[in-house]
Legacy VTK file of the C-alpha trace (Angstrom):
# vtk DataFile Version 3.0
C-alpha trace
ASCII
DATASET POLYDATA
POINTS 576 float
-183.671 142.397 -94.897
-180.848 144.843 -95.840
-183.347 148.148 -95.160
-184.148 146.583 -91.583
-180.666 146.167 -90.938
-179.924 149.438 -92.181
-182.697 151.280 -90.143
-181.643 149.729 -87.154
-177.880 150.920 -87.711
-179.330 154.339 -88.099
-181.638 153.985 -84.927
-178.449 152.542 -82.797
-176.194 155.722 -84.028
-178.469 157.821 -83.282
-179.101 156.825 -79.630
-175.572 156.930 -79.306
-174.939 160.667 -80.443
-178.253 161.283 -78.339
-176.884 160.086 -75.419
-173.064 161.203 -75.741
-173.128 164.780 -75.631
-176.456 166.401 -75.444
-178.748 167.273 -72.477
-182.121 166.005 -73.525
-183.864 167.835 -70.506
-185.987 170.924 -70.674
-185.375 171.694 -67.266
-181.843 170.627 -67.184
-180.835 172.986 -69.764
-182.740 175.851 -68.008
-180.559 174.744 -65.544
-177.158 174.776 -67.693
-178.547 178.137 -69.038
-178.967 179.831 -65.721
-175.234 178.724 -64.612
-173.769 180.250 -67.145
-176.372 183.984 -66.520
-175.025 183.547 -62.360
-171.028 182.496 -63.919
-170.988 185.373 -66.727
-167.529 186.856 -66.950
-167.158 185.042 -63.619
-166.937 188.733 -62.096
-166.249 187.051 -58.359
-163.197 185.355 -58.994
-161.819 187.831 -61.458
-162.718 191.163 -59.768
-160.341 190.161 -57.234
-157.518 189.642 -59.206
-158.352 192.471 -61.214
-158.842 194.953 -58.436
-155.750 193.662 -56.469
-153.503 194.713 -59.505
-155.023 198.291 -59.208
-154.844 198.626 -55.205
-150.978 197.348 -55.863
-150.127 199.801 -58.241
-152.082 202.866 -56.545
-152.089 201.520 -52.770
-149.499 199.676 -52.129
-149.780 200.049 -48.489
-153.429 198.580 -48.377
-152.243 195.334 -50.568
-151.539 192.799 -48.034
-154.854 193.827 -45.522
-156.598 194.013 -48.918
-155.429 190.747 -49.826
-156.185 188.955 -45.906
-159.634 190.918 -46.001
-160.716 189.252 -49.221
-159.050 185.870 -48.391
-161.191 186.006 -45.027
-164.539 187.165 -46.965
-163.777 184.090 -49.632
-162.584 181.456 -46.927
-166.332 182.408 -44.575
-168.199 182.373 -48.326
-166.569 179.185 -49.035
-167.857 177.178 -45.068
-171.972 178.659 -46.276
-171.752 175.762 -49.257
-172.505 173.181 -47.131
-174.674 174.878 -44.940
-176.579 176.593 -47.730
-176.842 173.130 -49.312
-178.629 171.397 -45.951
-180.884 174.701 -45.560
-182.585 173.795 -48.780
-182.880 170.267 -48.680
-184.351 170.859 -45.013
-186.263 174.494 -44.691
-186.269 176.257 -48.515
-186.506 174.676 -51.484
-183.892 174.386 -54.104
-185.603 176.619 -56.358
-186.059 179.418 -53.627
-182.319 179.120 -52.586
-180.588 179.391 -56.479
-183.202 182.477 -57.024
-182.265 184.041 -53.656
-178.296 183.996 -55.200
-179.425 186.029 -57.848
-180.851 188.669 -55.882
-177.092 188.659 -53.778
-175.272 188.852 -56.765
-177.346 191.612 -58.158
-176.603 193.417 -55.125
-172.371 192.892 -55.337
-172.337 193.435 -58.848
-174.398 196.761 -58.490
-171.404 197.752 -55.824
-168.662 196.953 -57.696
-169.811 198.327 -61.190
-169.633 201.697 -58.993
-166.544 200.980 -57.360
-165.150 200.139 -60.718
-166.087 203.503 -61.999
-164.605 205.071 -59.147
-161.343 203.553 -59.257
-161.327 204.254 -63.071
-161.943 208.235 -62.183
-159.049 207.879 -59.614
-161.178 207.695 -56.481
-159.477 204.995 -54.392
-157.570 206.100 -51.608
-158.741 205.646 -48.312
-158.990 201.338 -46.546
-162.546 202.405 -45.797
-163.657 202.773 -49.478
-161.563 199.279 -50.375
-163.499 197.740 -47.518
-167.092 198.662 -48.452
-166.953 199.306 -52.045
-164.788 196.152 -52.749
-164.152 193.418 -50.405
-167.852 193.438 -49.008
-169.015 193.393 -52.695
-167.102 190.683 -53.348
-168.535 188.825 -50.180
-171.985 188.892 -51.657
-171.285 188.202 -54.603
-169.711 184.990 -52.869
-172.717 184.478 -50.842
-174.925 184.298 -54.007
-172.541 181.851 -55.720
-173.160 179.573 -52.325
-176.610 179.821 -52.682
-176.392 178.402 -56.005
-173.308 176.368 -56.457
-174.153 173.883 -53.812
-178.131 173.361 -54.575
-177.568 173.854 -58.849
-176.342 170.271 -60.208
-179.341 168.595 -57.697
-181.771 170.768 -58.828
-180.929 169.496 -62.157
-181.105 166.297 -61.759
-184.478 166.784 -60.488
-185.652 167.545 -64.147
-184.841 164.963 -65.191
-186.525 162.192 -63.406
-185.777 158.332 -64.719
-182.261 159.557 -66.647
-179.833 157.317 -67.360
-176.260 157.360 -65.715
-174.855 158.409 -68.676
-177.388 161.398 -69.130
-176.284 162.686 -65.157
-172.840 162.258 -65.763
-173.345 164.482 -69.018
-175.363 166.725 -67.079
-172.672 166.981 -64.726
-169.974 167.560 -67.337
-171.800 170.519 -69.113
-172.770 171.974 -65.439
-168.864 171.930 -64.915
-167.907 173.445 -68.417
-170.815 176.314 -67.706
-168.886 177.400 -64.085
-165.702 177.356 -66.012
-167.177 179.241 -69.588
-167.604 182.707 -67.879
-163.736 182.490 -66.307
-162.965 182.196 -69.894
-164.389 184.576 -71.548
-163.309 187.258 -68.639
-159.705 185.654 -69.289
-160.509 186.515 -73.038
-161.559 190.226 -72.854
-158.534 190.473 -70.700
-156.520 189.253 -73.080
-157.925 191.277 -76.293
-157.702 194.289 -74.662
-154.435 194.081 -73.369
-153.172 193.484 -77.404
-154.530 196.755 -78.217
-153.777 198.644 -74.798
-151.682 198.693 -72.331
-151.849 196.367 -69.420
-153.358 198.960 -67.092
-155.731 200.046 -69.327
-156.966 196.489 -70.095
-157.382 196.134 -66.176
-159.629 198.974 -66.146
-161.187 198.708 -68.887
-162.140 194.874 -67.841
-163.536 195.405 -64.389
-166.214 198.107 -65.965
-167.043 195.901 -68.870
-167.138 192.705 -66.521
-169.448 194.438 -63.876
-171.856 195.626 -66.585
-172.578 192.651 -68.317
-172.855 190.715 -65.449
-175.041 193.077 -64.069
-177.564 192.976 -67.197
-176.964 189.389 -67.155
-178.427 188.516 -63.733
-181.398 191.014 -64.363
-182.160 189.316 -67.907
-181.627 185.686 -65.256
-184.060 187.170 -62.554
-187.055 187.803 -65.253
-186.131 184.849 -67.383
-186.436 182.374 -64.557
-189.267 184.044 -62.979
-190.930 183.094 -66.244
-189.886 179.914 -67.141
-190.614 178.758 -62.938
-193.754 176.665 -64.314
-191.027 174.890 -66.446
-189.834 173.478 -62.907
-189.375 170.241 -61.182
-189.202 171.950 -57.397
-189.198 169.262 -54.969
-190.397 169.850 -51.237
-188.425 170.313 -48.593
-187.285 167.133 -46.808
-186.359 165.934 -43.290
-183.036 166.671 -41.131
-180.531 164.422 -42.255
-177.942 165.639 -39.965
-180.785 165.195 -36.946
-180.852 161.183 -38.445
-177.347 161.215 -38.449
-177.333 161.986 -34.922
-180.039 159.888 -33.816
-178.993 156.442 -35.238
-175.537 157.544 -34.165
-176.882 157.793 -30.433
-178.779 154.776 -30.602
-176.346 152.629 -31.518
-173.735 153.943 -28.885
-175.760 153.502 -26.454
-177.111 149.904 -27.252
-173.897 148.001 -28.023
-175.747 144.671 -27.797
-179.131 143.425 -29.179
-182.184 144.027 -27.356
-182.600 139.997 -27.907
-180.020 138.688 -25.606
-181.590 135.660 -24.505
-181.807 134.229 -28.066
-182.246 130.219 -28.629
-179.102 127.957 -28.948
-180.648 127.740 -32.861
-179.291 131.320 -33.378
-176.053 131.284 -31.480
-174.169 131.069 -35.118
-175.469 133.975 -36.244
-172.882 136.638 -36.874
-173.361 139.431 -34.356
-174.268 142.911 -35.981
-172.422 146.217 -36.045
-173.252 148.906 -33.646
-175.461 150.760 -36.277
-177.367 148.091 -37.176
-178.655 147.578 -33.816
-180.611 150.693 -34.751
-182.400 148.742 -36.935
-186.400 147.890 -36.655
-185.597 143.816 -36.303
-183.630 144.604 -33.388
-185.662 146.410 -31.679
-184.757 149.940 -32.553
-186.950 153.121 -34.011
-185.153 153.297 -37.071
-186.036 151.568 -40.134
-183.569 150.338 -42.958
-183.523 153.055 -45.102
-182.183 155.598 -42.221
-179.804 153.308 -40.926
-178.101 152.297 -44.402
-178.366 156.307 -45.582
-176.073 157.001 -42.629
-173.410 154.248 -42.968
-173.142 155.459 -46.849
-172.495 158.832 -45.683
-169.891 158.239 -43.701
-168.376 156.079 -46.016
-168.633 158.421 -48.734
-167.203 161.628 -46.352
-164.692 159.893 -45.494
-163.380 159.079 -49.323
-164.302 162.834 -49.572
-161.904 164.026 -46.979
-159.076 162.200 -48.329
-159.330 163.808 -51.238
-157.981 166.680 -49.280
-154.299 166.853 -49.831
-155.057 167.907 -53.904
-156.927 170.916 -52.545
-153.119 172.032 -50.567
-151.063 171.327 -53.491
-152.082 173.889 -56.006
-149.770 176.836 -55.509
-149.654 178.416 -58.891
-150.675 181.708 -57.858
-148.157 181.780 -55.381
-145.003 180.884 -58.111
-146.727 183.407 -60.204
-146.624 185.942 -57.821
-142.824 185.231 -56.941
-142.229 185.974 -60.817
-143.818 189.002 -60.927
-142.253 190.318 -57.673
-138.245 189.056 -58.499
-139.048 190.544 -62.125
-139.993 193.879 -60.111
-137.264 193.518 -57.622
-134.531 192.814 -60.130
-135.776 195.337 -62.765
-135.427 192.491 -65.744
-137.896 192.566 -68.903
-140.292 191.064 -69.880
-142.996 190.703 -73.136
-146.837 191.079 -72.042
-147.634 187.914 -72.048
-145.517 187.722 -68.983
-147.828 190.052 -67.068
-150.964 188.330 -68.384
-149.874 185.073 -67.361
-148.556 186.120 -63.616
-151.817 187.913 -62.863
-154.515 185.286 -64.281
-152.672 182.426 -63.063
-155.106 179.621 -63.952
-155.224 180.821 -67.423
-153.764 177.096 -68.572
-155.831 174.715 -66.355
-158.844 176.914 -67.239
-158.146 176.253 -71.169
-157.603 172.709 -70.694
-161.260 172.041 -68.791
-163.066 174.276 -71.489
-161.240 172.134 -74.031
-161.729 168.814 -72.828
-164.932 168.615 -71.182
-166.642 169.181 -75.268
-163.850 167.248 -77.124
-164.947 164.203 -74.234
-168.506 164.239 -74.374
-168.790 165.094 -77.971
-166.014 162.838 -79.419
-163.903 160.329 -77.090
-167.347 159.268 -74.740
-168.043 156.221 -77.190
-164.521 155.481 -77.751
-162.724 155.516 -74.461
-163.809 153.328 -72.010
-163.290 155.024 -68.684
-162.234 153.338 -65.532
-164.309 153.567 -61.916
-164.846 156.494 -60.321
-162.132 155.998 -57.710
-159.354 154.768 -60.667
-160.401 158.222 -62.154
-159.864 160.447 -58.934
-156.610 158.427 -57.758
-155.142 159.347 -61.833
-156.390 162.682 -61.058
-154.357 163.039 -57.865
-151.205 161.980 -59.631
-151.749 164.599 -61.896
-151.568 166.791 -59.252
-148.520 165.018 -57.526
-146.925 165.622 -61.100
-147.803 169.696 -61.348
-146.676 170.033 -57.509
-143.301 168.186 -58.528
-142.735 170.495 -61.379
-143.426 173.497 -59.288
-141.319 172.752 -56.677
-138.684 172.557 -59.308
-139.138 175.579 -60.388
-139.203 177.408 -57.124
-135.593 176.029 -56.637
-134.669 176.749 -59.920
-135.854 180.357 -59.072
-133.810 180.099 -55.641
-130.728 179.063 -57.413
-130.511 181.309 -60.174
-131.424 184.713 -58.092
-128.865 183.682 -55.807
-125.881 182.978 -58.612
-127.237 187.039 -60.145
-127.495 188.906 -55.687
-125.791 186.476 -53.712
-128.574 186.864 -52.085
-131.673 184.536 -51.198
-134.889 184.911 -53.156
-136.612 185.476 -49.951
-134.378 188.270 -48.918
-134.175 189.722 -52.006
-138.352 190.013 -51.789
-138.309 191.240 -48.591
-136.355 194.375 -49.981
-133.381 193.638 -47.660
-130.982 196.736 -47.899
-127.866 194.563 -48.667
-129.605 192.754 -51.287
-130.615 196.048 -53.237
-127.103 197.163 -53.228
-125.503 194.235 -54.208
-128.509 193.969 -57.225
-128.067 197.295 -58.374
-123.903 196.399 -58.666
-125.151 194.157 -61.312
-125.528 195.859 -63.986
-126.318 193.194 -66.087
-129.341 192.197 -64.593
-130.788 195.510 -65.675
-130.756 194.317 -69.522
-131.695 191.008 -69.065
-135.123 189.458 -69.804
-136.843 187.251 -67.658
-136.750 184.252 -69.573
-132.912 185.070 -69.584
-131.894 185.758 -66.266
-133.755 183.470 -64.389
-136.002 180.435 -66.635
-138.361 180.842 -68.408
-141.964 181.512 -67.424
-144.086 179.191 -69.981
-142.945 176.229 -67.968
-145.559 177.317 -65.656
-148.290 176.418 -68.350
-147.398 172.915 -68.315
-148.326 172.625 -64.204
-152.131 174.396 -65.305
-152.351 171.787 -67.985
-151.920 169.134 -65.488
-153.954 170.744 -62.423
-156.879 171.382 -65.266
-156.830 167.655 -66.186
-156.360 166.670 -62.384
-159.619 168.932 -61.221
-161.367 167.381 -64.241
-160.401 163.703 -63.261
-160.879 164.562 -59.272
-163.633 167.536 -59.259
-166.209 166.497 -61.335
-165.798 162.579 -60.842
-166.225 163.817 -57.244
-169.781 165.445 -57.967
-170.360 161.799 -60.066
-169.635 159.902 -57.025
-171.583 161.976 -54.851
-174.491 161.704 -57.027
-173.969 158.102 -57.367
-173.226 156.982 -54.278
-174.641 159.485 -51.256
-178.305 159.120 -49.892
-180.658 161.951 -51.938
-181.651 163.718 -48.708
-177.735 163.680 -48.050
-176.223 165.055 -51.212
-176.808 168.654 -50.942
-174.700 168.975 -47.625
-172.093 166.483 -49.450
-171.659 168.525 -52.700
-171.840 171.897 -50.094
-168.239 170.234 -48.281
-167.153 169.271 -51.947
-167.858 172.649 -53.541
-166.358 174.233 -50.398
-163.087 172.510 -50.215
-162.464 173.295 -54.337
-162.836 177.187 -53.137
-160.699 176.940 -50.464
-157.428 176.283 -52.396
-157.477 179.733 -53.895
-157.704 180.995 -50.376
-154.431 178.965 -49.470
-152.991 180.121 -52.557
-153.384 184.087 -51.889
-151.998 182.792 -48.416
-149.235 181.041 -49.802
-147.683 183.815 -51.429
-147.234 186.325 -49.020
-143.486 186.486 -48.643
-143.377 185.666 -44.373
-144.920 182.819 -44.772
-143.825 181.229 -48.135
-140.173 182.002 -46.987
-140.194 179.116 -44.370
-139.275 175.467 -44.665
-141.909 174.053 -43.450
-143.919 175.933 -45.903
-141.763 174.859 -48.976
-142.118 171.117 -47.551
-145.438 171.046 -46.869
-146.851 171.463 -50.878
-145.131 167.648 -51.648
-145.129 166.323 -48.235
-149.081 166.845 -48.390
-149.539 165.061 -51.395
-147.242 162.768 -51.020
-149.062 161.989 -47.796
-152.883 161.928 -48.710
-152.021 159.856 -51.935
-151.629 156.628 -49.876
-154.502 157.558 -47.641
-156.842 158.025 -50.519
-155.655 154.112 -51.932
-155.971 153.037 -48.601
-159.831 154.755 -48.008
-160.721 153.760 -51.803
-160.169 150.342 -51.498
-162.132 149.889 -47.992
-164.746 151.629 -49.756
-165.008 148.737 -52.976
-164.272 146.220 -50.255
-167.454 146.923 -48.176
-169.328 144.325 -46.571
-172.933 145.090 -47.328
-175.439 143.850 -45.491
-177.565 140.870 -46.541
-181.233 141.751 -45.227
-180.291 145.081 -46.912
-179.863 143.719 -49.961
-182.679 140.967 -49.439
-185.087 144.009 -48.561
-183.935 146.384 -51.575
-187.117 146.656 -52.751
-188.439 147.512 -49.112
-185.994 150.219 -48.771
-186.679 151.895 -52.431
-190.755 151.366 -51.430
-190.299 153.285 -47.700
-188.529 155.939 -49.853
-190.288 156.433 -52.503
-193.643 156.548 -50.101
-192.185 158.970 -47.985
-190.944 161.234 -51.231
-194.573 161.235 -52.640
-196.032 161.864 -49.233
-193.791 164.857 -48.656
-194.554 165.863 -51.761
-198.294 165.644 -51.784
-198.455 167.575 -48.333
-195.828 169.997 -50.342
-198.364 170.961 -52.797
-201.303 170.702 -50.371
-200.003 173.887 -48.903
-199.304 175.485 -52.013
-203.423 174.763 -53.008
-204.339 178.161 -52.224
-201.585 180.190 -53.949
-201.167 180.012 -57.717
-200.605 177.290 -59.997
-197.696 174.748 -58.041
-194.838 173.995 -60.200
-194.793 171.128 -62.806
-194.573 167.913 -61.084
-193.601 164.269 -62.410
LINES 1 577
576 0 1 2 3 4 5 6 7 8 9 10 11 12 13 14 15 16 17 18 19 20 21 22 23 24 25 26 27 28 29 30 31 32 33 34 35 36 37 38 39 40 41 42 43 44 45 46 47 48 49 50 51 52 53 54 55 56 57 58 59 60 61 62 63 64 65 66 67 68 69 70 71 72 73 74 75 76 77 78 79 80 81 82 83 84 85 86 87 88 89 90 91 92 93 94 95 96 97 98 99 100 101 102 103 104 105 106 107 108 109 110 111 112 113 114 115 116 117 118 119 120 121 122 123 124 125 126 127 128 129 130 131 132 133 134 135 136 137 138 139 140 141 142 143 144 145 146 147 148 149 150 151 152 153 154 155 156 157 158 159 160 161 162 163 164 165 166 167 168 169 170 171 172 173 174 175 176 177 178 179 180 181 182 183 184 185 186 187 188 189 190 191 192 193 194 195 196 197 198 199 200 201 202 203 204 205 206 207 208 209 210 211 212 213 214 215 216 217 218 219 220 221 222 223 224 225 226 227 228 229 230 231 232 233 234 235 236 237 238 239 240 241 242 243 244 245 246 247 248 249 250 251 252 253 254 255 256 257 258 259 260 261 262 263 264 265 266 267 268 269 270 271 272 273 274 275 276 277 278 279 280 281 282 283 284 285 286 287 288 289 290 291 292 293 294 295 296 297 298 299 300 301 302 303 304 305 306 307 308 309 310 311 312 313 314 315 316 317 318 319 320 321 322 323 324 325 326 327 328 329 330 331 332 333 334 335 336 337 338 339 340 341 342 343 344 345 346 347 348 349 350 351 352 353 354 355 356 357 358 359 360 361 362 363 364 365 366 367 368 369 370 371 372 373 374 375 376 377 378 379 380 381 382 383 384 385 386 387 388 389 390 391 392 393 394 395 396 397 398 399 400 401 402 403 404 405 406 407 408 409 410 411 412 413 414 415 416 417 418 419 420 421 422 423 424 425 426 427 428 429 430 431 432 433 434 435 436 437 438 439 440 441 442 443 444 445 446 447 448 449 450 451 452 453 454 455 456 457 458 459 460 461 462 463 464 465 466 467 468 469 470 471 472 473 474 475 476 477 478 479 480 481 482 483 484 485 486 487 488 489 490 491 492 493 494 495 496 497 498 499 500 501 502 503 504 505 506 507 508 509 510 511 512 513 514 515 516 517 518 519 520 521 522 523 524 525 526 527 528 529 530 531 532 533 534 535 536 537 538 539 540 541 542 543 544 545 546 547 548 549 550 551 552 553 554 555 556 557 558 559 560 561 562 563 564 565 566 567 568 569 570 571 572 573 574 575
């Protein structure tokens, strides 16, 4: 009696550390694996911040256009997530679409490991060779993330057919922590070789090293996967959802009332339906259930997306880094190299804190802490954010005050190199000796804010890609994670934005990081709880298993006609 108690204590622990922190998937860690080949040294997020610190300090002149051209190139590469995301769910496959990135980021990272060795020689001097040896690089390199980003966690989940929620939401952890694993070892190298050079050199020396590994990277990536394709769960191409969308949306405008108006007195107490469910086969309309529901659960699923928006406005620590490198410039105060490190990699601390968290959860704290909903996790997140925008706003007062008390000047007018202000600066002679962390406040604070924006984007980011997964229609979710991907991109664009001096010198700039938060917070509890309030429908739910039969028939139809095609070619992928 004791040994069958005892083997069954040892079978239950060991289906716990089975499912807490490992990916029990074939395919799905081919998957993991080949984010981390396409995120390797993260060369398009870094390169830019690399490569702006050289054009700075050798170009001056061409910072700002460079700085606008790239924001551009990153804010068009950010709008092709979504559509990249629809394109394979409707015309390419998934599989065809993440392979295709590799061949786009081959090509950028070919471009800038030349550029790179060009700048190192000295060779950067004209806007024409910063245009086409740099920023259009850098767009490519954006494209192929797009291609992959917003089809990679689906495709995933494709291997690994029948998995438990607790297996996807792992799966969507480690898919998170792979993105974020090749930002930190780029921050790394940075780091190491600015302790043994100088801060130049280390810049240098990072953008050649970056460039080459990635390159060998996505060529070891492009024969790896080409090998391991038979491994593969590619699923077929599907139908428009967009062109559903539209439909049902068009049928039910235009037919406001049942086709049945002359019903018996027996059904006068029967509730009338909404507009979309007029669409609906049982009243007369060319839709069946499936379409119908699949389009009232994406809009209410957008619409809890979009008002997630304010916590993608509200991040503006590369702008309050920036400010402390330029008034440290401006007022010709010291400052250790850590300083410099932090100011030019400014997610350094929220970049830490996911690479830290995301093991420590899913290894050690998934059995012991029992998480609250989805939507209690993303509302924490956003006050996590509310907190970090708080402190930051603090500190660009702070800043404000205390260059004021040293010029008598404003911190904007001292940045815009106002004549009086240089006078008056140089009169202090003081300021000349004094360190950063002296004259003004010190600049570590600004770790604290990345410590709570990387907890907020874990909380808000990734339970966003749960929810998604969770809650969207499957034909649905690649255009979903596309706007979801998208709108965590654009923030760095508003960031780079942010901190040019003409524009982050206004008011109504310095208002708008709180007064957007502040604002989308209550929209978010108001759109959260409509969502858990729903009314479903009750022939929905009395014809669930109709609904899961009509899909699944359609899936393995689509499927089977899928592979039908691919009978003359070679062997068709592994199926399930």
């Amino acid at each position: 009696m004791a040994e069958t108690r005892a083997a069954e204590i040892s079978r239950y622990l060991k289906s716990l550390c089975r499912a807490s922190c490992l990916i029990h998937s074939k395919g799905g860690l081919i998957v993991i694996l080949w984010t981390v080949l396409v995120n390797q040294l993260s060369i398009y997020s870094s390169a830019g911040y690399l490569f702006s610190f050289i054009i700075k300090e050798k170009d001056p002149v061409n910072t700002f256009w460079f700085n606008i051209a790239l924001s551009l190139i990153q804010f068009v590469g950010f709008l092709l997530y979504p559509v990249t995301g629809l394109l394979a769910d409707i015309y390419w496959t998934r599989y065809n679409t993440m392979y295709a990135g590799l061949f786009f980021n081959m090509l950028g990272t070919i471009a800038l490991t030349i550029a790179s060795f060009l700048v190192y020689y000295g060779q950067i001097t004209t806007w024409t060779f910063i245009l086409f040896g740099i920023v259009l690089p850098l767009g490519s390199l954006q494209f192929g993330v797009a291609l992959f980003s917003s089809n990679a966690i689906q495709f995933a989940t494709d291997q690994m057919p029948g998995a438990s929620s607790d297996n996807l939401s792992a799966l969507v952890y480690w898919y998170v922590w792979a993105i974020f694993f090749g930002q930190g070892e780029g921050s790394l190298l940075l780091l190491v070789l600015d302790l043994f050079t100088s801060l130049r050199m280390a810049v240098y020396l990072s953008i050649i090293i970056i460039c080459v590994v990635q390159a060998f990277c996505l060529l070891f990536g492009i024969i790896a996967i080409a090998l391991l394709k038979q491994k593969l769960v590619n699923e077929p191409a599907g139908r428009n959802p967009i062109k559903d969308l539209a439909k049902v949306l068009k049928y039910s405008w235009h037919h406001k009332t049942s086709r049945f108006d002359h019903r018996s007195a027996f059904t006068y107490g029967v509730e009338t339906p909404s507009r979309l469910d007029f669409a609906k086969q049982r009243f007369g309309g060319p839709y069946t259930t499936e379409e119908v529901e699949d389009t009232k659960t994406f809009f209410r699923v957008l619409i809890v997306l979009l008002s997630l928006i304010g916590f993608y406005l509200v991040d503006e620590t590369i702008a309050t880094n920036i400010h402390m490198q330029e008034l440290r410039n401006t007022l010709g105060l010291t400052a250790d190299g850590a300083f410099d490190y932090l100011t030019m990699m400014s997610f350094t601390g929220s970049l830490l804190t996911i690479l830290f968290f995301i093991p420590v959860y899913q290894c050690c704290l998934q059995r012991c802490i029992k998480m609250p909903s989805m939507l209690k996790r993303m509302f924490i997140g956003l006050m996590f954010a509310l907190v970090g925008a708080i402190i930051l706003q603090v500190i660009e007062i702070v800043l404000s005050v205390k260059v004021q008390h040293l010029t008598t000047c404003s911190r904007c007018e001292l940045m815009k190199n106002d004549s009086t202000c240089q006078e008056i600066s140089l009169l202090e002679n003081t300021t000349t000796t004094l360190s950063f962390n002296t004259a003004l406040l010190p600049y570590q604070i600004v770790i604290i804010v990345q410590v709570a924006n990387g907890i907020a984007f874990l909380l808000v980011f990734v339970t966003g890609i749960e929810f998604i997964l969770a809650q969207a229609p499957r034909l649905m979710q690649g255009f979903l994670i596309g706007i979801w991907h998208a709108g965590a991109c654009v923030k760095i664009s508003i960031g780079i934005i942010m901190s040019i001096e003409a524009i982050d010198c206004q008011f109504y700039t310095v208002a708008f990081r709180i007064g957007a938060m502040v604002l989308f917070l209550p929209i978010y509890t108001i759109t959260a709880a409509k969502y858990k309030r729903r009314e479903r429908d009750e022939y929905a739910t009395i014809n669930q298993q109709n609904i899961i039969e009509e899909y699944c028939i359609r899936a393995l139809d689509r499927r089977d006609k899928y592979y039908e095609e691919l009978s003359n070619d070679d062997t068709p992928l592994v199926t399930y």
